[in-house]
C-alpha positions as CSV (number, residue, x, y, z in Angstrom):
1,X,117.6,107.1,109.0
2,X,119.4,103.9,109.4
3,X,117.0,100.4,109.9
4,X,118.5,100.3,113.8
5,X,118.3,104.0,114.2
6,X,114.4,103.5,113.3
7,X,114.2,100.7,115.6
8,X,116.4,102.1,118.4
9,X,113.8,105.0,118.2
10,X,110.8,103.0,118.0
11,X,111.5,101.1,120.6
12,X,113.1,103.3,123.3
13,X,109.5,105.6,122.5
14,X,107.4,103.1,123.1
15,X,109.6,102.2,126.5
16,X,109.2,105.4,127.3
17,X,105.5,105.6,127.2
18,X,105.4,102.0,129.3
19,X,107.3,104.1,132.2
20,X,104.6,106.4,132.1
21,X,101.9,104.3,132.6
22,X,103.5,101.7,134.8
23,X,105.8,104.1,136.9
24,X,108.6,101.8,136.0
25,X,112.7,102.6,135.4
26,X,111.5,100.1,132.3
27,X,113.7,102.3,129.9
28,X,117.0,102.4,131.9
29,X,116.8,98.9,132.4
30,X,116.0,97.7,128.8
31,X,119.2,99.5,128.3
32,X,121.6,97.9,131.0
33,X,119.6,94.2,129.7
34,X,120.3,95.2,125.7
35,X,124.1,96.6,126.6
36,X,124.8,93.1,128.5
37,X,123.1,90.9,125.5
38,X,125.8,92.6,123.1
39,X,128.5,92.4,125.1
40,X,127.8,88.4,125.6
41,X,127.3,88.5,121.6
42,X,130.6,90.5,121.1
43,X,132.7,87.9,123.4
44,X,131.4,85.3,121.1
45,X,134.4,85.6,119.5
46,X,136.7,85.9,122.7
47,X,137.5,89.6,121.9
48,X,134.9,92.5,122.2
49,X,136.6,95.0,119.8
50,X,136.3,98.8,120.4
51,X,134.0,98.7,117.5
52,X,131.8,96.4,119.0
53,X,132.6,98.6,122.6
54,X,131.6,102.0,120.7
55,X,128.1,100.1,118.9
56,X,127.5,99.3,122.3
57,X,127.2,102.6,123.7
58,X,126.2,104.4,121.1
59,X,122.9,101.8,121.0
60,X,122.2,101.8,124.5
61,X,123.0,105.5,125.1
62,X,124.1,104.4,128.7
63,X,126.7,107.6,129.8
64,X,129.7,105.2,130.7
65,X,132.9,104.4,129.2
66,X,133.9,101.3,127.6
67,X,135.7,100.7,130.6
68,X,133.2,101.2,133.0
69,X,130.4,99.2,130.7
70,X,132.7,96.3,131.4
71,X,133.7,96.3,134.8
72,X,129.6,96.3,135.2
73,X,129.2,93.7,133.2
74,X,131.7,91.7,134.5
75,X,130.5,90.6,138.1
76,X,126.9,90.8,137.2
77,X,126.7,90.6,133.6
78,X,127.7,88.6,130.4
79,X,130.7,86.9,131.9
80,X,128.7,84.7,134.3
81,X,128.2,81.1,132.5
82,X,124.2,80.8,133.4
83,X,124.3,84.6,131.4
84,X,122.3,82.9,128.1
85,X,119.8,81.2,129.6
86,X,118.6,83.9,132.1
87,X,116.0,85.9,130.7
88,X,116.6,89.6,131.4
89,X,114.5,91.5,133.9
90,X,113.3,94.5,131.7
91,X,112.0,91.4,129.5
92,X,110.2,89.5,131.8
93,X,108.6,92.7,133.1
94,X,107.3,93.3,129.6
95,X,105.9,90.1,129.0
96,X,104.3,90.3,132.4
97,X,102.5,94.0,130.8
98,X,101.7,91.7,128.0
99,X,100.1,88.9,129.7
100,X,97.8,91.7,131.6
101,X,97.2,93.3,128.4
102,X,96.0,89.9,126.9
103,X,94.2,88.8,129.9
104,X,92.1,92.2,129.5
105,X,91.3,91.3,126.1
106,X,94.3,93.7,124.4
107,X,97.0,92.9,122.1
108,X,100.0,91.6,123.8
109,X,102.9,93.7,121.6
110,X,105.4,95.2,124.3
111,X,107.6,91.7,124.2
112,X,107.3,91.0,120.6
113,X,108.4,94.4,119.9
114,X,111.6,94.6,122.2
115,X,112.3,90.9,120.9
116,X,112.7,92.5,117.0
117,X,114.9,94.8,118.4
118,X,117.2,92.2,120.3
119,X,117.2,90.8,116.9
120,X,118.2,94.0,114.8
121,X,120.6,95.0,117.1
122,X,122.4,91.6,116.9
123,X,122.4,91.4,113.4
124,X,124.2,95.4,113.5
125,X,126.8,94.1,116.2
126,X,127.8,91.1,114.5
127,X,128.8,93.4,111.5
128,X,130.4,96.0,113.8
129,X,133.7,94.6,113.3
130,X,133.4,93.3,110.5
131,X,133.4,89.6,110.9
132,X,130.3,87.8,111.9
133,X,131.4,84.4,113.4
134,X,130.2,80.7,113.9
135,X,130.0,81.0,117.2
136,X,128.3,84.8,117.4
137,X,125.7,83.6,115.0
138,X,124.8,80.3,117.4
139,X,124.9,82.6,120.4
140,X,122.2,85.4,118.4
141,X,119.9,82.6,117.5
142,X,120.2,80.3,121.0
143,X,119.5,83.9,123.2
144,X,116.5,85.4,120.7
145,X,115.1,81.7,120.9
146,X,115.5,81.5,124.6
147,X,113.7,84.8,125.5
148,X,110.9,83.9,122.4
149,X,110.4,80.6,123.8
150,X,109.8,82.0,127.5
151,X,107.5,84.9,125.8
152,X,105.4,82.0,124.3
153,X,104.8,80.1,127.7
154,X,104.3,82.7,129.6
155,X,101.5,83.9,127.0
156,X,100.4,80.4,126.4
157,X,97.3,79.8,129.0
158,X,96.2,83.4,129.1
């Protein structure tokens, strides 16, 4: 098994069980959030290949077509300007688990955990078509920074 097959696994597992205990649509949304972060890492580049398109939903397991994936993200999505400095809603709600978690004297490991994955899966896409670019490698640092950095404060007086 592949290093982002192990992590896709890992990760959508331990999702899974966060659903169950918090009665949360965590998963599917994780999914939609991880699907727009590498379609706004893909159009780095100005061109999201099919490569990139066919990474995408083979990572993210959402049942759409590439055509579909991007008419959603479109008007919502990646293609909004403020897109890399919002931090996605399945993220914040894990970070608000984790901050509960810490406050009752547990580990907080639900956002460090997705936050590796953001970062496996971006290393993968960047290689999907087989050019990794200036610009897609500024983007991948900038957006894991962003969502590590709002992780940190948010965990910071708890």
């Amino acid at each position: 098994m592949s290093k982002i097959d192990e992590a896709i696994k890992r990760v959508y597992s331990i999702l899974e069980e966060i659903e169950k205990e918090t009665h949360t649509d965590i998963l599917i949304s994780f999914r939609i959030d991880l699907a727009f972060y590498m379609l706004y890492l893909s159009k780095s580049d100005n061109n999201i290949s099919d490569e990139e398109l066919t990474s995408v939903i083979d990572i993210t397991k959402l049942d759409l077509t590439p055509k579909e994936l991007l008419a959603i993200a479109g008007p919502k999505g990646v293609l909004t300007e403020d897109y890399p400095t919002k931090v996605p809603e399945s993220f914040r709600a894990l970070v608000d688990i984790d901050k509960k978690t810490k406050a009752e004297g547990g580990i907080a490991a639900a956002a460090p955990v997705v936050l590796l994955m953001y970062e496996v899966v971006g290393e993968h896409l960047m290689k999907a078509d087989g050019a990794t670019t200036e610009d897609e490698m500024v983007n991948y640092k900038a957006y894991l920074n962003m969502l590590d950095d709002y992780r940190k404060k948010e965990l910071l007086n708890i």
